[in-house]
TORROKE-976993 format. One line per 8 residues: their letters; for each residue x, y, z of C-alpha. Coordinates in nm, 2 decimals, decimal comma. Example, Ala and Ser with C-alpha at 12.3 -4.5 7.8 and 13.67 -1.06 7.14 Angstrom:
<rs>
as	1,23 -0,45 0,78 ~ 1,37 -0,11 0,71 $
</rs>
This chain:
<rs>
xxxxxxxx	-9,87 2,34 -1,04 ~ -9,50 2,25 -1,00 ~ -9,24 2,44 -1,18 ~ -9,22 2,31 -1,53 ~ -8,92 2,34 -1,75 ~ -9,07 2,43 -2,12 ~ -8,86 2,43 -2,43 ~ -8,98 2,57 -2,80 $
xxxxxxxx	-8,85 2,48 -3,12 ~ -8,84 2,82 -3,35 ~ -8,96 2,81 -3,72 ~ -9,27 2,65 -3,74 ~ -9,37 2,65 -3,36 ~ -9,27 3,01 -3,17 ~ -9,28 3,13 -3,56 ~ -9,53 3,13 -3,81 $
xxxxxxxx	-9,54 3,23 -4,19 ~ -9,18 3,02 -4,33 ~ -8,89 3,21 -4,44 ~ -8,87 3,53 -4,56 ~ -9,22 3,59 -4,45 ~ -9,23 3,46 -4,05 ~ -9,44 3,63 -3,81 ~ -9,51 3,54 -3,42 $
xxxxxxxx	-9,83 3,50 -3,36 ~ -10,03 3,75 -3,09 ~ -10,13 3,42 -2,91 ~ -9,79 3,25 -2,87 ~ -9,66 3,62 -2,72 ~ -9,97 3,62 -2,48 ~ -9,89 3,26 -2,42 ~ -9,53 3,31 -2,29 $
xxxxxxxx	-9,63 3,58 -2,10 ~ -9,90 3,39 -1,89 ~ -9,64 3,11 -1,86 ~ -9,39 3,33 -1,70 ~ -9,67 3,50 -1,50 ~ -9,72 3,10 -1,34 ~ -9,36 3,03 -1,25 ~ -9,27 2,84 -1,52 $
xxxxxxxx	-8,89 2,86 -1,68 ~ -8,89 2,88 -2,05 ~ -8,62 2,81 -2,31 ~ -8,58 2,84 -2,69 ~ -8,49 2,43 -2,86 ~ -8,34 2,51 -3,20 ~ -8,14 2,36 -3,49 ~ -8,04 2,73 -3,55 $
xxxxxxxx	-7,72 2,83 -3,49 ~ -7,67 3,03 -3,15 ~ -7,62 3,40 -3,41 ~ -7,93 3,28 -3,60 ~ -8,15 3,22 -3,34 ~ -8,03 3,51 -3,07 ~ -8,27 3,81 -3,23 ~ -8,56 3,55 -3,15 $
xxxxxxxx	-8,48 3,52 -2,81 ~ -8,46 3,84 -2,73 ~ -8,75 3,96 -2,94 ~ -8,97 3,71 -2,69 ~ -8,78 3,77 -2,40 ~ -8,60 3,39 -2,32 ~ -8,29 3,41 -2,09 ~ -8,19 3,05 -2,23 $
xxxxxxxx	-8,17 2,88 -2,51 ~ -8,07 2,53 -2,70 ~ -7,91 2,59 -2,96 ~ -7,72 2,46 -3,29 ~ -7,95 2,14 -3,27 ~ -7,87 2,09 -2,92 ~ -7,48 2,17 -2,90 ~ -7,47 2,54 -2,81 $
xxxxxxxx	-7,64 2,63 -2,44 ~ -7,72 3,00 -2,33 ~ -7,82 3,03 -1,95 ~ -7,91 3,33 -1,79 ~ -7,82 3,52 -2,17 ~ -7,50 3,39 -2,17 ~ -7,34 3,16 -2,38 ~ -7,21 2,87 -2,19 $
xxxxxxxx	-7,07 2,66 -2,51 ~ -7,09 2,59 -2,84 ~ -6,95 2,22 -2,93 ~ -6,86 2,20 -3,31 ~ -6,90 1,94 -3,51 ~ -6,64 1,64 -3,52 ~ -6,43 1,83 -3,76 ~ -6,33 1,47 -3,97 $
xxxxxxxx	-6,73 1,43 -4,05 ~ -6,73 1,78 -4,23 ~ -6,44 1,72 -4,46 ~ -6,56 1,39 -4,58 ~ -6,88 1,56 -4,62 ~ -6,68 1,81 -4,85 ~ -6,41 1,60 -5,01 ~ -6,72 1,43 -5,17 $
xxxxxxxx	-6,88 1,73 -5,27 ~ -6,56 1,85 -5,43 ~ -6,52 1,53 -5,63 ~ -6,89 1,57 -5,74 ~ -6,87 1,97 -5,80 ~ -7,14 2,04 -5,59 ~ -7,11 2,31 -5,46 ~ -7,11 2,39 -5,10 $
xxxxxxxx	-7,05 2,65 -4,75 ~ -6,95 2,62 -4,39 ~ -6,99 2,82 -4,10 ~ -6,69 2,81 -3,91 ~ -6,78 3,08 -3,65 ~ -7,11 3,18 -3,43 ~ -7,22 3,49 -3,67 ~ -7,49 3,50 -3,90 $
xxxxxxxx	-7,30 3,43 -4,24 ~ -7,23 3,14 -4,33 ~ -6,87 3,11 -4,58 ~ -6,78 2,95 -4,95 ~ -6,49 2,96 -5,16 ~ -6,71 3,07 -5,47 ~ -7,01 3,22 -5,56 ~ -7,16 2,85 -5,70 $
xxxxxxxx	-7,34 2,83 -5,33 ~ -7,50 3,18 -5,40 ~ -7,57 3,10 -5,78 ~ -7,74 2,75 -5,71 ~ -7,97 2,80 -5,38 ~ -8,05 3,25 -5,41 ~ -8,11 3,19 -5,05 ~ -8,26 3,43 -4,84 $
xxxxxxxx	-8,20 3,24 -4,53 ~ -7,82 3,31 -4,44 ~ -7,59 3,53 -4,63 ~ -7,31 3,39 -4,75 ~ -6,95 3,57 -4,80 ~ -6,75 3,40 -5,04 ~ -6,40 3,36 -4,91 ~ -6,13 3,32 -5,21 $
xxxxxxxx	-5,92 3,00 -5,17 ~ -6,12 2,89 -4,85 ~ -5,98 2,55 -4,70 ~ -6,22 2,41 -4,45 ~ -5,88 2,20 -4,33 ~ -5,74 2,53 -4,17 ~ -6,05 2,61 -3,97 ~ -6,00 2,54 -3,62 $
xxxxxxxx	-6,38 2,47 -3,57 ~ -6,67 2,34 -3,82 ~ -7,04 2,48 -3,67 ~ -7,25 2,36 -3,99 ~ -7,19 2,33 -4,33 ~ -7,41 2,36 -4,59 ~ -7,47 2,17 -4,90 ~ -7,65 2,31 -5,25 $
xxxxxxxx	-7,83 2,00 -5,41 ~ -8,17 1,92 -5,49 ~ -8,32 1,57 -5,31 ~ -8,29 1,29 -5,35 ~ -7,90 1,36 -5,43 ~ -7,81 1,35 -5,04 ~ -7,93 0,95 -5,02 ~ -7,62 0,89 -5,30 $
xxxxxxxx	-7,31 1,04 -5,11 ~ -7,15 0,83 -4,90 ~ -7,02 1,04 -4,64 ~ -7,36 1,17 -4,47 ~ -7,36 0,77 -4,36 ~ -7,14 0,91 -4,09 ~ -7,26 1,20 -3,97 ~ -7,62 1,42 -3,92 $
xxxxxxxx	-7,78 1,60 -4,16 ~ -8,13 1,75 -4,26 ~ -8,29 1,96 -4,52 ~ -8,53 2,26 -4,45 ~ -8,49 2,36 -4,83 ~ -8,52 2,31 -5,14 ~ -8,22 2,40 -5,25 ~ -8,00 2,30 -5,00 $
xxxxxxxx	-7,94 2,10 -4,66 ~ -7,77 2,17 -4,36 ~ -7,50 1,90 -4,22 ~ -7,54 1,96 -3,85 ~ -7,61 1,84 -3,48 ~ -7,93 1,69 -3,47 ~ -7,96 1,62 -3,06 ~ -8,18 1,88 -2,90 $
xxxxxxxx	-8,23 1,65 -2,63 ~ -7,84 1,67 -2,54 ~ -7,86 2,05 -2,46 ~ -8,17 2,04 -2,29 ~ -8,05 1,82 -2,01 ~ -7,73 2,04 -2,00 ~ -8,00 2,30 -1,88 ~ -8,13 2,09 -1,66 $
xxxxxxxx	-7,84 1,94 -1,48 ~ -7,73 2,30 -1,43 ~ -8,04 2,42 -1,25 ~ -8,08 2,07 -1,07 ~ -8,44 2,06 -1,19 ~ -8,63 1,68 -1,25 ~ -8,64 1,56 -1,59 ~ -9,02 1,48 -1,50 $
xxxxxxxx	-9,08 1,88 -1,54 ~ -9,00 1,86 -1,86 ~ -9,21 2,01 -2,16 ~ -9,15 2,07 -2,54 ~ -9,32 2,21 -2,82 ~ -9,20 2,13 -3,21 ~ -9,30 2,07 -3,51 ~ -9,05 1,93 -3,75 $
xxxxxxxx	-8,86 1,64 -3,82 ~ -8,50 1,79 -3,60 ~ -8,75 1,82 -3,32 ~ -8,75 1,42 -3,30 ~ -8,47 1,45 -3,09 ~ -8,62 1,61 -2,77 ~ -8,92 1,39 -2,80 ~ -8,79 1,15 -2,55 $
xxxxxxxx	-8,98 0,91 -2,31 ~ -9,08 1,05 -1,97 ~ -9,08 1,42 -2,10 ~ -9,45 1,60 -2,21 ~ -9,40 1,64 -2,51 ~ -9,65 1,89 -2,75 ~ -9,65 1,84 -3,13 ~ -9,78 2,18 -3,33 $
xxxxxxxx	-10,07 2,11 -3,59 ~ -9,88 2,19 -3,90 ~ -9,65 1,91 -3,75 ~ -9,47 1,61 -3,93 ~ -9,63 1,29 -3,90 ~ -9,39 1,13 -3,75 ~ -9,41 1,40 -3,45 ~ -9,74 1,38 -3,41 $
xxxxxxxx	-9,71 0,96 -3,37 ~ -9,42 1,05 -3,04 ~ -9,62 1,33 -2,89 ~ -9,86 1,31 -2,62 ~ -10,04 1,59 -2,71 ~ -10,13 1,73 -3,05 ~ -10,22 2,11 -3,07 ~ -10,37 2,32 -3,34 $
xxxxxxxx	-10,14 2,51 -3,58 ~ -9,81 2,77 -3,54 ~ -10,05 3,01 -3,66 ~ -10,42 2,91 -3,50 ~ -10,33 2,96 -3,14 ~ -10,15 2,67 -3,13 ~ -9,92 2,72 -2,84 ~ -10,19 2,91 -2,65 $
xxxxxxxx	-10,39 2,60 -2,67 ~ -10,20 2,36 -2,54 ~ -10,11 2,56 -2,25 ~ -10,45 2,58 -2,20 ~ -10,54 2,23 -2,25 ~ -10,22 2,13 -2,04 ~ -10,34 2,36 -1,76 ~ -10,00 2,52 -1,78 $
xxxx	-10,18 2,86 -1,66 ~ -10,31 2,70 -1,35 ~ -10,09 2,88 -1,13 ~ -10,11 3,21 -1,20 $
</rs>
């Protein structure tokens, strides 16, 4: 089989279990290992930020990674950039917040916290996701760069501010949602370009509804069981779930192994 160029989304595809309770399955580890046993080049795809998601990839042994929904790109373990988000989209996003005293953090650096002038971020959301360090008198205006920010409201609030007409957004909790790239897609043919490898060789595997954005025509393109919908309708294949061999599966059923 010809080199293929295969790209996993995280939480709820590489990693079972949710939050504050995630495993890997044996059968995804045994998976990647048989991939990289048959030539194949593998790569993390994740709305994570680059800090957030770097324990994972080395954990499972990736070189590269997509990350910070496709604007950070790690080759060869080495971060080759992380683009911000247009700066102007963040403070509307907070400006309206402010007017509506909801409360609200940003992460204006690649680490795993993220920052908020108060303690109403912490009070609201008890996340266990990200810490947060509350930074008296923070002013987002005097940040030079704008990763993510992070807004503590329960849905459907999001639908009535204004500002989120203008940029990308998603929510992965309860509590809160994250204002942040959404183009996976974008950083994996940055990874591409750079090794000179055909867009044909593409594969990815996801699950949720960020992952839309790498589920483009003319790549293969491998929806978990315990997808979305909406994934499941784009994919061209349809595996069990994270946590019933699900990655192992459609290897198996893609003859990714073939080579070995």
């Amino acid at each position: 089989m010809k080199r293929k160029y295969i790209f996993f989304d995280i939480d709820g595809t590489l990693v079972a279990g949710g939050y504050g309770n995630s495993y890997i399955p044996d059968s995804t580890k045994l998976a990647l290992e048989r991939l990289r046993s048959a030539g194949h080049f593998l790569a993390i795809a994740t709305g994570r930020s680059q800090a957030m998601a770097v324990d994972y990839m080395r954990e499972l042994g990736f070189e590269n990674m997509v990350s910070d929904g496709g604007y950070g790109v790690t080759i060869n373990g080495e971060i080759v950039d992380i683009t911000p988000m247009p700066k102007e989209e963040i403070l509307a996003v907070i400006e309206e917040c402010n007017q509506r005293n909801i409360p609200w953090a940003i992460q204006p650096d690649n680490t795993i916290y993220r920052s908020a002038p108060d303690s109403r971020f912490d009070d609201f959301t008890h996340d266990v996701y990200m810490q947060t360090k509350v930074v008296e008198g923070l002013d987002p205006k005097s940040c030079d760069k704008i990763y993510k920010a992070y807004i503590a409201c329960y849905a459907p609030t999001e639908h009535t501010l204004e500002s989120l007409k203008s940029t990308t957004w998603g929510r992965f909790h309860k509590e809160y949602f994250f204002v942040e790239p959404s183009d996976k897609a974008y950083g994996i043919r940055r990874i591409m370009e750079h090794f000179g490898a055909d867009a044909e060789d593409v594969v990815v595997f996801g699950d949720a509804a960020n992952d839309l954005s790498m589920f483009v025509d003319g790549w293969t393109k491998v929806a978990m069981g315990n997808a979305i919908p909406e994934l499941k309708e784009c994919a061209d294949y349809v595996t069990t779930d994270v946590d019933k061999d699900g990655i192992y599966n459609a290897c198996v059923a893609l003859n990714l192994f073939e080579s070995e």
